[in-house]
C-alpha positions as CSV (number, residue, x, y, z in Angstrom):
1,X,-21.0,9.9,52.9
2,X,-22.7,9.2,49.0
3,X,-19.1,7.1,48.3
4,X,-19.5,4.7,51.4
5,X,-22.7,4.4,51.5
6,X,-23.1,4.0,47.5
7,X,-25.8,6.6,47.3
8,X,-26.7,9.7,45.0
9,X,-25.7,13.3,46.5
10,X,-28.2,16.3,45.3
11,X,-28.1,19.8,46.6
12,X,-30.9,21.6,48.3
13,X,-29.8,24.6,46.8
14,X,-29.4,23.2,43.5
15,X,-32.9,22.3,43.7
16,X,-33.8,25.9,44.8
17,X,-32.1,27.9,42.2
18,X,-31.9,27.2,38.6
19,X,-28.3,27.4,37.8
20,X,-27.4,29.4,34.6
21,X,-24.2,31.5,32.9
22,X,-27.0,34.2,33.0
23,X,-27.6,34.2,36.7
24,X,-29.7,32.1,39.3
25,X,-33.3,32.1,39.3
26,X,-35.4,30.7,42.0
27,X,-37.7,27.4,40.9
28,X,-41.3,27.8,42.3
29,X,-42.4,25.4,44.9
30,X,-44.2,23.2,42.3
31,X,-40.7,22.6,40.4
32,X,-38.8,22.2,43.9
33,X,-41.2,19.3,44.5
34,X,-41.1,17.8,41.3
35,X,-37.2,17.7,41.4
36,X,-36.9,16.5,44.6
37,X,-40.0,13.4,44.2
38,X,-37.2,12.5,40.9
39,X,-34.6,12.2,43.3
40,X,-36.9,10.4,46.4
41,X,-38.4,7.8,44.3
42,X,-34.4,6.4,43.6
43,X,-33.0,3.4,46.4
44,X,-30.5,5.7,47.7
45,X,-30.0,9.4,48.0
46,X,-28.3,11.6,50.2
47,X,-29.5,15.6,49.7
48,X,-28.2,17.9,51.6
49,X,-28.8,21.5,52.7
50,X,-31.0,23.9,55.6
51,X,-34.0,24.3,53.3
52,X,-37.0,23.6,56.0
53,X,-40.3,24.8,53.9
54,X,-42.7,22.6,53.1
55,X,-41.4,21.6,49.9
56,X,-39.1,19.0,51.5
57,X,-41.1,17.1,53.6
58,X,-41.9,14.2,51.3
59,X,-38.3,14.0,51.8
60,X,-38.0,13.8,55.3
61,X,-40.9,11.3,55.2
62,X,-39.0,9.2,53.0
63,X,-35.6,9.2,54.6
64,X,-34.7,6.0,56.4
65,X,-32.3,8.4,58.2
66,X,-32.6,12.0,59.0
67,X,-28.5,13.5,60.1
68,X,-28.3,17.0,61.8
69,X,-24.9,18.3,61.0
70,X,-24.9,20.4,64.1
71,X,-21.1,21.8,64.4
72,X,-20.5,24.7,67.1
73,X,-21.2,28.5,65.6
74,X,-17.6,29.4,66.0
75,X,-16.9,26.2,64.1
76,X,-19.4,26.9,61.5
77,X,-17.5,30.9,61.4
78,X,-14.7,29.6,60.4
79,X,-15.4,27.5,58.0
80,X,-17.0,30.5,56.4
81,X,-13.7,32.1,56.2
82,X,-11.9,29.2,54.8
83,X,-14.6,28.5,52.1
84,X,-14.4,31.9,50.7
85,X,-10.7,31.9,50.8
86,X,-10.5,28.5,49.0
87,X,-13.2,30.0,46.2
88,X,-11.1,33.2,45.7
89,X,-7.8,31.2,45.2
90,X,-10.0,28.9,43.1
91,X,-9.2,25.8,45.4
92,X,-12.9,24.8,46.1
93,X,-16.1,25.7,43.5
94,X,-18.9,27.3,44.1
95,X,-22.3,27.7,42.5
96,X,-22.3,31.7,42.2
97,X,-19.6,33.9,41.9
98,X,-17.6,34.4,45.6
99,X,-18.0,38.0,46.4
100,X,-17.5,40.2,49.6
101,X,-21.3,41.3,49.7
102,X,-21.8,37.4,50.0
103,X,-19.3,36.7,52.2
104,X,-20.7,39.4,54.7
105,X,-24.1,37.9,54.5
106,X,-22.7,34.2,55.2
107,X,-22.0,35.6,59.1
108,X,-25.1,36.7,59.0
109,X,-26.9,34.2,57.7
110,X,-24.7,32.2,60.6
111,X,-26.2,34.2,63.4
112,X,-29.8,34.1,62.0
113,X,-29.3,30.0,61.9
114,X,-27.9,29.8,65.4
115,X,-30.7,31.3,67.2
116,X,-33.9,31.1,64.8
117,X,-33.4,28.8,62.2
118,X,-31.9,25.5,64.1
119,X,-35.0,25.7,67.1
120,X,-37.5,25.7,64.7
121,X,-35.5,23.0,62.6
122,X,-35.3,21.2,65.8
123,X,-38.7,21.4,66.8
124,X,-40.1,20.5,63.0
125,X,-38.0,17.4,62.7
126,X,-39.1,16.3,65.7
127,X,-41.8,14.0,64.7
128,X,-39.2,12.3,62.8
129,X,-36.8,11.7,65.8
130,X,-37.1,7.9,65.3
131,X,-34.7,8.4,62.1
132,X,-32.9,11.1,63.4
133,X,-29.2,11.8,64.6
134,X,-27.9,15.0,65.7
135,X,-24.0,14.7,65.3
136,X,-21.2,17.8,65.4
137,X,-18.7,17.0,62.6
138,X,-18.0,14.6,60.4
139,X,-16.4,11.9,62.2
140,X,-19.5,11.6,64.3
141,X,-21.1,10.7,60.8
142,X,-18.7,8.1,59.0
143,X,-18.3,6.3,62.3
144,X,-21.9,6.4,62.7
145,X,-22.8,5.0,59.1
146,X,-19.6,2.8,59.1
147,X,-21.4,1.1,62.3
148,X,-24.8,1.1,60.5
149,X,-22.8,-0.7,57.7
150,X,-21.1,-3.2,60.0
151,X,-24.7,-4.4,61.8
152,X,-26.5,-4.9,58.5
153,X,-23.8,-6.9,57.2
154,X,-23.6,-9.0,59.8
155,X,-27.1,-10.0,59.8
């Protein structure tokens, strides 16, 4: 999406956790804020992530468009199991170390999203429906920026 649309690409996670050799720590709200007005106050931006706290909301309030990646759970399962095979074999990167504790708690974390985490991210982001598409893969979101893309250049 960032390379045809031309726009920045931050991570909500990277904005959560302090990356070091060391070992993650978790920002406080205040420095989740101030990271993410740096990367708001910029033309274009694309940040990604489930983060729904109240840190983010100047974000959502300054997003000209709002995307809900909403694939299937099954969908979603297995691309659990195909990221952490592509981390062990070193194909794809990750930002903490791939382990089978982790793993485990990616299902988890799957089942917890399905039925708590999406209603209530539904329900939040709906006062900001007016800039906001629900799509199920990919496709669904080059074809709908490559159509956004066509209309403003033709006038």
């Amino acid at each position: 999406m960032s390379k045809l649309i031309g726009a920045a690409h931050f991570e909500l996670d990277n904005v959560v956790w302090k990356r070091s050799p060391a070992g993650d720590t978790r920002r406080s709200d205040r420095e989740k804020r101030e990271i993410l007005k740096d990367i708001i106050v910029s033309d274009t931006w694309i940040i990604e992530g489930t983060h729904t706290d109240d840190w983010i909301e100047d974000s959502l309030v300054n997003a000209d468009l709002i995307i809900l990646l909403d694939p299937a759970y099954k969908i979603r399962n297995i691309r659990i199991i195909k990221r952490f095979m592509f981390q062990k074999l070193k194909i794809e990167t990750a930002n903490y170390t791939p382990s089978l504790r982790i793993f485990l708690r990616m299902f988890k974390w799957n089942r917890y999203f399905e039925h708590t985490a999406k209603p209530f991210i539904f329900d939040r982001f709906s006062a900001y429906g007016h800039k906001m598409i629900i799509v199920e893969n990919k496709l669904d979101v080059i074809e709908y920026l490559t159509f956004l893309k066509r209309n403003s250049e033709a006038g």
